[in-house]
C-alpha positions in Angstrom: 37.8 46.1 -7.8 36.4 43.6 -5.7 35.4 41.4 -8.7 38.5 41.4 -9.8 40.2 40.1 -6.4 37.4 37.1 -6.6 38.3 36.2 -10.3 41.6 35.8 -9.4 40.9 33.7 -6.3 38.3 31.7 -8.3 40.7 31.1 -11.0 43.7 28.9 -9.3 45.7 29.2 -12.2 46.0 32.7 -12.6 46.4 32.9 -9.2 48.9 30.6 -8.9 50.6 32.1 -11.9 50.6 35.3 -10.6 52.1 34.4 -7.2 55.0 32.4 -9.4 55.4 35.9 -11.6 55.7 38.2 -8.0 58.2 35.5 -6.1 60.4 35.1 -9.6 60.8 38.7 -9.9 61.6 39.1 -6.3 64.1 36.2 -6.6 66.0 37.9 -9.7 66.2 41.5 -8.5 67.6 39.7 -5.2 69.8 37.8 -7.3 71.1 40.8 -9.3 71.6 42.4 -6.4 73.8 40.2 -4.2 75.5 38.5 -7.3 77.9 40.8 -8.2 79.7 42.6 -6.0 83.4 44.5 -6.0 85.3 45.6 -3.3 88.9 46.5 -2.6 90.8 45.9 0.3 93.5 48.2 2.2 96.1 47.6 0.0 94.2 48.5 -3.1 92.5 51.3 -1.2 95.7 52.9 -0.6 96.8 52.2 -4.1 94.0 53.7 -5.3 94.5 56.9 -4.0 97.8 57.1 -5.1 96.8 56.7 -9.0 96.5 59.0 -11.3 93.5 60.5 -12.0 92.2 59.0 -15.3 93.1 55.4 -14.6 91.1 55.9 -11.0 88.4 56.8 -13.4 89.2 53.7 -15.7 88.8 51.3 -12.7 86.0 52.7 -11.3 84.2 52.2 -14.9 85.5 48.9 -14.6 83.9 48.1 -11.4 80.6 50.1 -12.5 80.3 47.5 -15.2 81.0 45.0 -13.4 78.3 45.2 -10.8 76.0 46.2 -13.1 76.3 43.4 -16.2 78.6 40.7 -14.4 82.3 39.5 -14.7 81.5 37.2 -17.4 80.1 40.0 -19.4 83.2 42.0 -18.9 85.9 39.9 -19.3 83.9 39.3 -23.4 85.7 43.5 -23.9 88.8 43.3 -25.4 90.0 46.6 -24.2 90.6 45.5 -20.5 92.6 42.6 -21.1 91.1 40.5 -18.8 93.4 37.3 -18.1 94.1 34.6 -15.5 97.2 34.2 -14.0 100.1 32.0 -13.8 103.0 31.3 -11.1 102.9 32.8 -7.7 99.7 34.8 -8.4 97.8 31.4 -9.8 94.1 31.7 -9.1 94.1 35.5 -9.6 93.1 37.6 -12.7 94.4 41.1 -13.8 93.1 43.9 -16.3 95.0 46.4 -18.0 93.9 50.0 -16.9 96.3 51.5 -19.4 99.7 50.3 -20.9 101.4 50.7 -17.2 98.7 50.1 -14.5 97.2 46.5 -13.8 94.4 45.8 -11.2 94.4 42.2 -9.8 91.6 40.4 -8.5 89.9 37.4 -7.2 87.0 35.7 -7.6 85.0 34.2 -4.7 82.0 31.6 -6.0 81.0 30.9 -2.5 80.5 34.7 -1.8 79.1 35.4 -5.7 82.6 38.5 -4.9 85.3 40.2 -6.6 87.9 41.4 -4.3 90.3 43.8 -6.1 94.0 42.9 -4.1 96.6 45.1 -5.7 96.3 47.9 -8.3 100.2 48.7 -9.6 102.3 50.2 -12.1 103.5 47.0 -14.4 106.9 47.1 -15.2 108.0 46.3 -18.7 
């Protein structure tokens, strides 16, 4: 074992390169970490509770996914319907949870957050 410290110590490259390999791997599973994160606040809290029970399930997957492979990986699934918006709501994005429910959310860069603002029943 202790030959093995002193290689690596006589060699500066493979020390060096070793040292690289440890911090990058720190740095990504920080990065991963921190970078994507989803939260709701009150209003879509309370909205939440009031859904029913399979598109509560729906949005969870959604946010699951989310944290897990990032927004720009999930908005590439056609099934949610992931779109910007226009008008009032300008600057905000919405998925479809079924044919009637619609989640909107915002993106923060500065933050590296998604904050889910309003969960409703779309009316046709």
């Amino acid at each position: 074992m202790r030959e093995n410290k002193l290689r690596i110590v006589r060699n500066p490259d493979l020390f060096l390169f070793l040292v690289t390999a440890a911090l990058y791997k720190y740095a990504i599973r920080t990065y991963i970490q921190f970078m994507n994160k989803v939260v709701l606040n009150k209003k879509a809290q309370k909205q939440f509770k009031k859904m029913p029970t399979h598109i509560q399930g729906k949005l969870q997957s959604w946010i699951e996914s989310v944290e897990a492979f990032g927004i720009k990986e999930i908005r590439i699934i056609p099934g949610y319907h992931d779109e910007p918006l226009t008008g009032q709501k300008i600057g905000q994005r919405s998925i479809r949870l079924s044919r009637a429910y619609r989640a909107f959310y915002v993106e923060y860069d500065d933050k590296i957050m998604i904050e889910i603002i309003e969960v409703n029943k779309h009316d046709y």
